[in-house]
N, C-alpha and C positions, 0 to 999 in steps of 0.2 A: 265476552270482553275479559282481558285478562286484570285479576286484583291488581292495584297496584300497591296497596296497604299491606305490607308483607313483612314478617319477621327477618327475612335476608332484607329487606329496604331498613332495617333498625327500630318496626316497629314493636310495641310488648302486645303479647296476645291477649290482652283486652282491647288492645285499639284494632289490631285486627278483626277480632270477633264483631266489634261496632262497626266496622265499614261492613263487614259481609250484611250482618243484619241492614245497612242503609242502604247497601246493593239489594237487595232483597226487597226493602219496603217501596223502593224507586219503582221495581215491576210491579208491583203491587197497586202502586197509584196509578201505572200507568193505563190500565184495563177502565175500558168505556163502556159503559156512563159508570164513573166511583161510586164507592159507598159512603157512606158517613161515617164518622168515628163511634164505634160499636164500643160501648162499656158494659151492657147490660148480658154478659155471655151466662148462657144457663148450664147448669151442668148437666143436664143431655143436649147440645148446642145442636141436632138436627133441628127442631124444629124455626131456627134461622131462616134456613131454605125460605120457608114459605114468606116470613118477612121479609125479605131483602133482595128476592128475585121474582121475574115474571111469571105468571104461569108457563109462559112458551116454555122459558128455559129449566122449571123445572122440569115439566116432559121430557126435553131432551135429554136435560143429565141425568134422570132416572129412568133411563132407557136402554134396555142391554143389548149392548154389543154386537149382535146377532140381528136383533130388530133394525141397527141405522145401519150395518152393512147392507142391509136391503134397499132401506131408504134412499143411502147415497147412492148406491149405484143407478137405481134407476130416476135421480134428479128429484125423486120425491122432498127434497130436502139437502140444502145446498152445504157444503165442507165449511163455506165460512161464517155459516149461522150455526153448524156446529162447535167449531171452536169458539165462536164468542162467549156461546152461552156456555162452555166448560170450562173457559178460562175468568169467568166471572162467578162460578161457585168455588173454581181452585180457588181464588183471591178471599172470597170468603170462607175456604176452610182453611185456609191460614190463619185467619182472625180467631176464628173459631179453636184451632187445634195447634198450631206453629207445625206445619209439617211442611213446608216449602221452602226452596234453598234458594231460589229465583223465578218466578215465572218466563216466559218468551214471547210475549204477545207480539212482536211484530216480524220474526222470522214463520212463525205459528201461521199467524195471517196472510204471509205471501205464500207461503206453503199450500195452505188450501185454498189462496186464490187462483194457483195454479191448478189447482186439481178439479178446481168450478170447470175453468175454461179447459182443460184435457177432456173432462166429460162432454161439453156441449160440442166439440171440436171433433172429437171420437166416437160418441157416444156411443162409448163403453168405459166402465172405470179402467184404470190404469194398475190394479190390481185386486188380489180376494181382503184388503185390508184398506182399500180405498174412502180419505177421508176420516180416519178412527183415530178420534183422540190418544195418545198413549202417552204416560205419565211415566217418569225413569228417575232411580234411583241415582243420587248425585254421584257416586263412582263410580258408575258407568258413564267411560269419557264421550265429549261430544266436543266437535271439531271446532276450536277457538274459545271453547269455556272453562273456567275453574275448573279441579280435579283436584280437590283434597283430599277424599274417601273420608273426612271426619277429623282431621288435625289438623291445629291452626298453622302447627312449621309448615306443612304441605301446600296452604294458601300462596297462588302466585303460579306453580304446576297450571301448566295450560295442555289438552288436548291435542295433538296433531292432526288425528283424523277423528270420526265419528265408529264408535266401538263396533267392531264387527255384524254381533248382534242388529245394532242401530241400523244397518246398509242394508241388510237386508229385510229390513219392516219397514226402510223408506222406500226403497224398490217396490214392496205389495201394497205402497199406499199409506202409511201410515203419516201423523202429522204428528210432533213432539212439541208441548206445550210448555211442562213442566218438567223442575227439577224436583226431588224432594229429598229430604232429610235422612240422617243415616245415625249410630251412635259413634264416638267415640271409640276407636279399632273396630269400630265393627262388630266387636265382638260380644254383644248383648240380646237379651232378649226384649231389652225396651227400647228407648229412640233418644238417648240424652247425650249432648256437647258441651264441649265450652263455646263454642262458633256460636249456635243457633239456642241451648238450650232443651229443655222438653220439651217433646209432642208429647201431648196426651187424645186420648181415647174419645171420638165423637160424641159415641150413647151415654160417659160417663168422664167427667173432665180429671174428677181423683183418680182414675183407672187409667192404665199404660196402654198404647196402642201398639205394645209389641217391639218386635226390631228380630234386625237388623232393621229390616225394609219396611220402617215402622212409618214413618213419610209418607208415603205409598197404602199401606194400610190405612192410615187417620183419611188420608186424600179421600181414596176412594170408596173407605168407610160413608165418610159427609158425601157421596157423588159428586168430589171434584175431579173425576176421574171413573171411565167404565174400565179401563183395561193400563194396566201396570207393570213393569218391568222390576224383578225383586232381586234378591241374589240368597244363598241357603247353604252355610256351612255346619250348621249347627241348629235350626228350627228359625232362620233371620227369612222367607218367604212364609212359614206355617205360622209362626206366631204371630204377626200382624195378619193375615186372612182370619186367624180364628179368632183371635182378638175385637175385630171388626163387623165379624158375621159375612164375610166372603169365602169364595174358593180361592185355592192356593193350590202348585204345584211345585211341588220339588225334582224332576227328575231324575233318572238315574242319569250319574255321571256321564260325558263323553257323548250326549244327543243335542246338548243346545249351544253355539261359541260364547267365548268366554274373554275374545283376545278384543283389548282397550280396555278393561275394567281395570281403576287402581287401589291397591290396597298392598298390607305386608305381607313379608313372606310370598310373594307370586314365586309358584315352579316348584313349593310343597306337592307332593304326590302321596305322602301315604294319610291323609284325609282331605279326599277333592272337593272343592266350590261346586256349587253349581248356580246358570240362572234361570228363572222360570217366571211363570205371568201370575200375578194376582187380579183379580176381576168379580166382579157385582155377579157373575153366569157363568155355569161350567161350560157352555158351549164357547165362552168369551178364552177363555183356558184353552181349551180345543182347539181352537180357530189359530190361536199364537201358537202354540207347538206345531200344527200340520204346517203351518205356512212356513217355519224356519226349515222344518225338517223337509219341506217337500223341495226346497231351495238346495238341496244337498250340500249343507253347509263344512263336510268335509271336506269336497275338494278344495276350499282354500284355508282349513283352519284343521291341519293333518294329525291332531290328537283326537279329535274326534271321529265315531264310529262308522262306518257307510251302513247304517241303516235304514231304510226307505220306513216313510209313516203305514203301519199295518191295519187297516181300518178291516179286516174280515171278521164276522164275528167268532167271539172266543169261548161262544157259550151253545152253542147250536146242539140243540137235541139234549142240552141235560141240563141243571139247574146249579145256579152261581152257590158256589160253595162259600162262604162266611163265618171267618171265627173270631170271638170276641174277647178281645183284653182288655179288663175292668180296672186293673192296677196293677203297676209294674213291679209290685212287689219293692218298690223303695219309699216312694212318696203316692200315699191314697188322695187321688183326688179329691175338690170337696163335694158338696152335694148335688150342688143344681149339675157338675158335669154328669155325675153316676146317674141322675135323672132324667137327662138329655137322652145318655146315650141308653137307658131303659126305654123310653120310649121306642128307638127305634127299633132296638130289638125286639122286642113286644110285638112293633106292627111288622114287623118280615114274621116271626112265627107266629102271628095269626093267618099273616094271607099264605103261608106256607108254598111260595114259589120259590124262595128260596132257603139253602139250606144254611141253620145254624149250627156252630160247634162253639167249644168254649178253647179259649189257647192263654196255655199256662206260660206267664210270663218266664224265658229261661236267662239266667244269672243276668238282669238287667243292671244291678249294681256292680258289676266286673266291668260290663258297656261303657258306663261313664268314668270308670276308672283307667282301660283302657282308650279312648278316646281323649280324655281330658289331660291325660299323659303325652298326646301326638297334634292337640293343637297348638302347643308352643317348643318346638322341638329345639328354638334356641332358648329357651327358658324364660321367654318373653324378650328377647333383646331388641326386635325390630323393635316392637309395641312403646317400649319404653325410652328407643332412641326417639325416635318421632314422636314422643309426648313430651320428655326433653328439649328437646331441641328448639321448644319455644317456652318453655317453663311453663309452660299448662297443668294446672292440676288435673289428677286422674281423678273421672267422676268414678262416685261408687259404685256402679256394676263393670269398671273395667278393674278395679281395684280386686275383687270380687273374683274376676275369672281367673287373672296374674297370679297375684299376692294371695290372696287368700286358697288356691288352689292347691290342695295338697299332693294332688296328683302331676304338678308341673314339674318338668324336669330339662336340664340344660343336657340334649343328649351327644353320647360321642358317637360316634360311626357303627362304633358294635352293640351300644345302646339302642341308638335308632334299629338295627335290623334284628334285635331280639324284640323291640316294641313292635317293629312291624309281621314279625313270626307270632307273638301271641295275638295280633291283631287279625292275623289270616288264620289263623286257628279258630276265633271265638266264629267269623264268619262261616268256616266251615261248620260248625258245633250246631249253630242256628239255623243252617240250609240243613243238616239232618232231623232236626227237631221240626223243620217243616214236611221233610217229607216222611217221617213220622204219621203226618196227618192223611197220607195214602190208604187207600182202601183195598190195591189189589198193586200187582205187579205185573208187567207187561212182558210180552215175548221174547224185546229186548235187555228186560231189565230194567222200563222206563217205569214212574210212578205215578199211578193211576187213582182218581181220585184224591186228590189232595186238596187242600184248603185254596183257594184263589188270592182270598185279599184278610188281610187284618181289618178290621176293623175297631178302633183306638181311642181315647182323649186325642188330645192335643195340647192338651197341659195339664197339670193338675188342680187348676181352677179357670173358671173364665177371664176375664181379662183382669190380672194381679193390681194390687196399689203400686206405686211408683215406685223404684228402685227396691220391688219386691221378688221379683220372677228371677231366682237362683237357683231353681232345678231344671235342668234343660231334657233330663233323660227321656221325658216322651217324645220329642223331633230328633234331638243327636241320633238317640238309640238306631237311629232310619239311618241319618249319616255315615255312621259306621258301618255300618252293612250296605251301603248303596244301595240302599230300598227307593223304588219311588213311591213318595208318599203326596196324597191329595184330603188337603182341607176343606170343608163343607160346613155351612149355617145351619144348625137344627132349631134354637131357642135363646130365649134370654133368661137373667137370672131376675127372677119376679118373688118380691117380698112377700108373696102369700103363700105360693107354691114355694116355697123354699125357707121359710121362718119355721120350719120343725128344728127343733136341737136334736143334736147327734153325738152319742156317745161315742167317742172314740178311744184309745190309747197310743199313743206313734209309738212305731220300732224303732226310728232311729231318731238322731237331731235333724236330717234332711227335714222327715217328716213329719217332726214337732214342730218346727219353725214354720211348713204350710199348713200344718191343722192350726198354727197356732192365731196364722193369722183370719182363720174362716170365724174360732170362736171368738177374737177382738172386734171385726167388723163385722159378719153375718150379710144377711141376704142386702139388708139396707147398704149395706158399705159398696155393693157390689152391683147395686140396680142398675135397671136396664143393660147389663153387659152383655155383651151376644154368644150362647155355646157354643162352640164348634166343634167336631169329631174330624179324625180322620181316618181314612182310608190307605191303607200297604199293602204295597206288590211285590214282586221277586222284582230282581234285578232285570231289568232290560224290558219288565213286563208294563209301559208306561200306558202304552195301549189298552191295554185289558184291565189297567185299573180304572183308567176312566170311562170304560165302558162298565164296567162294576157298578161304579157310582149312577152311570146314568140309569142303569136298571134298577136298583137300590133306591134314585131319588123320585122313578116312578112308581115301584110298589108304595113307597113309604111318603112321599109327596111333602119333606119338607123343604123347606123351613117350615114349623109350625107356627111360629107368628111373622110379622111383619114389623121390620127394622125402621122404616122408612114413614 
């Protein structure tokens, strides 16, 4: 339904932002049987769950992906007792966290009423996604609803059709439940508006649930949601999966469609979007990329690649080669990450099936200066028309990437393609510096033995205080170079394991301002937040990273504790 409380109708964007929030709370009451008015939120608010739902439903929504595709298909377990029970934890992790832009309960509910009766009528489901909650990022359009992408001017934009992506995961079965939260241009690492406000962080309510696609993170962080629709220009899919203790995938550019998503700047080309799934399970990850891709989403969306999904293995007769960057040489991560990702290095070179090496981070502070120079090529002018345009104050992390950005620049035409030449250059610099990591050379010249996957932070702390997370360079860094990169849950940050003090010195102010804040808060400021690492592949290699990981998450068998 389209806003009608809209700055072109004369209104000011507080009254705006109040009707959406009342559109909002409307789906909210609507989901059966309500809840009561919750005042008592704690600040790890999972354990809600248990108070305020049934046993059934929590089985269901702490059920991955993988498990109720089996379920549903073979009737074990009907479509419309799955959405009810996942649109009745969304409703409470909204309460819980504010990461929802509208719920759907009653388009939701014909949707999987229909896919009951196609099962019992068929029986056979109506696709490899039949029946599967999936939760979407509110700028990704759907056909007859709001599409702000995050600005209040933009409230009233209505949807034509349902986003490309979206047709083809209704085709394999999928049901769309929820909307969820996004920040302000989009262009953050946390989840904050003038519309809706903060989302914060499940396991930790002072702690940021990430962003872009921070909505989505918080959601499916609480299990209001197994499988999630993100988008990733700059770490907006990684930061919320790591933030939350899920997996994330970023893909390389030009494998997943992209057409109905609204935001500024659409038909930039020298740093490309992408979208990708966040989810509770990497096979939930898996399971959304093969399906789009196996749909050969090129022939109707012709910027992208004809690559078929590679499922052969990539590892056959020798051992997955792994190298580790510890710090980018800008910003040192704080402790419990270095900890995290100690761990798992530790258990691969104990069970020594696979191989470790160490990769020296190369000029990652060029990265972000080149990159940070190509994200607002008109010097921020969309950003700040459409922040304008309704006299909305810019929240602090858009002020942050804009304004405060020294690397921003209003470029001319000869501007842009010397930005873009030194931008293909750093990427060429960094594919040599990988195949550097070769061990022999082949008959054609090819490079033998070389590293497979980086293995990474994904930030330089676990999930940041709010409107803290100002260094982007461990997920950009991937952007730039068209890496795909995959987020994984190893651990959380625990006041015992992590209350050692730690001398440090920072090199720069990046890196003063995040040691600065590990010594003001410390392990306590940061409990229960969930570690995540990630995982890098060469370009096009999306395949074999997540086969990477799956071998990786079986030598080494985390997460080591339990989120949940």
């Amino acid at each position: 339904m389209a806003a009608t409380v809209t700055t072109a109708s004369g209104a000011t964007w507080q009254e705006v932002a109040a009707d959406r929030q009342r559109h909002r709370d409307a789906t909210i009451a609507a989901i059966e049987p309500p809840f009561p008015n919750i005042t008592d939120i704690p600040l790890n608010t999972i354990p809600l769950a248990k108070k305020y739902l049934t046993p059934a439903e929590i089985k269901i929504t702490e059920s991955y992906v993988e498990d109720l595709v089996v379920q549903l298909a073979k009737g074990e377990i009907s479509s419309t007792t799955v959405i009810k029970a996942f649109l009745r934890r969304a409703a409470l992790a909204q309460k819980a966290t504010n990461c929802i832009t509208e719920l759907l309960p009653t388009r939701a509910l014909e949707r999987a009423a229909f896919l009951d009766t196609y099962l019992s009528e068929h029986k056979k489901p109506i696709g490899p996604l039949h029946g599967i909650p999936i939760s979407v990022k509110e700028h990704v359009g759907m056909k007859g609803l709001d599409l702000n992408a995050g600005f209040v001017a933009w409230v009233g934009t209505v949807a034509e059709e349902d986003a490309y992506i979206l047709q083809i995961l209704w085709k394999a079965g999928a049901v769309f439940y929820a909307r969820t939260t996004q920040p302000q241009s989009l262009m953050h690492l946390e989840t904050s508006s003038n519309l809706y406000g903060v989302t914060t962080n499940p396991f930790n309510s002072t702690l940021t649930c990430g962003g872009s696609s921070g909505g989505e993170g918080a959601l499916i962080g609480f299990r209001g949601s197994c499988l999630g629709i993100g988008t990733d220009i700059g770490g907006s899919i990684r930061s919320p999966a790591a933030n939350n203790g899920l997996y994330g995938m970023k893909p390389t550019s030009g494998r997943l469609p992209m057409g109905g998503l609204s935001a500024t700047m659409l038909g930039a080309e020298h740093i490309v979007p992408t979208v990708g799934p966040l989810s509770t399970s990497l096979k939930g990850c898996k399971l959304f990329m093969k399906t789009l891709i196996d749909n050969k989403p090129w022939s109707k969306e012709p910027s992208l690649l004809p690559f078929p999904w590679k499922s052969g293995d990539f590892f056959k007769g020798r051992k997955l080669k792994v190298a580790v960057l510890w710090d980018d040489g800008v910003v040192k991560p704080h402790p419990p990450v270095i900890r995290a990702l100690k761990q798992v290095v530790d258990k691969l070179k104990a069970n020594g099936n696979v191989e470790v090496v160490e990769w020296k981070p190369f000029q990652h502070d060029i990265a972000w200066e080149i990159i940070a120079s190509l994200y607002f090529c008109d010097g921020g002018g969309e950003e700040i028309a459409a922040t304008d345009a309704s006299s909305e104050p810019l929240r602090p992390l858009t002020r942050h990437i804009i304004h405060d950005n020294p690397h921003m620049e209003h470029h001319t035409i000869a501007s842009m393609w010397a930005a873009t030449k030194r931008r293909d250059k750093y990427r060429k610099d960094y594919n040599a510096v990988w195949n550097e990591t070769a061990t022999s050379v082949g008959s054609n010249g090819e490079f033998e033995g070389t590293v497979d996957v980086i293995l990474s932070p994904a930030g330089p702390s676990a999930a940041p205080k709010i409107d803290t997370a100002k260094w982007w360079g461990y997920t950009s860094q991937w952007n730039l170079l068209d890496y795909p990169a995959l987020i994984f849950p190893v651990d959380k940050v625990d006041v015992e394991k992590d209350a050692e003090k730690v001398k440090y010195e920072p090199r720069n102010e990046k890196d003063r301002y995040n040691w600065d804040l590990w010594e003001k808060f410390g392990a306590e400021g940061y409990k229960d937040a969930p570690i995540s690492l990630q995982f890098v592949g060469r370009r096009y290699e999306d395949e074999k990273v997540i086969q990477a990981l799956e071998i990786v998450k079986e030598e080494v068998g985390f997460p080591f504790v339990d989120y949940i």
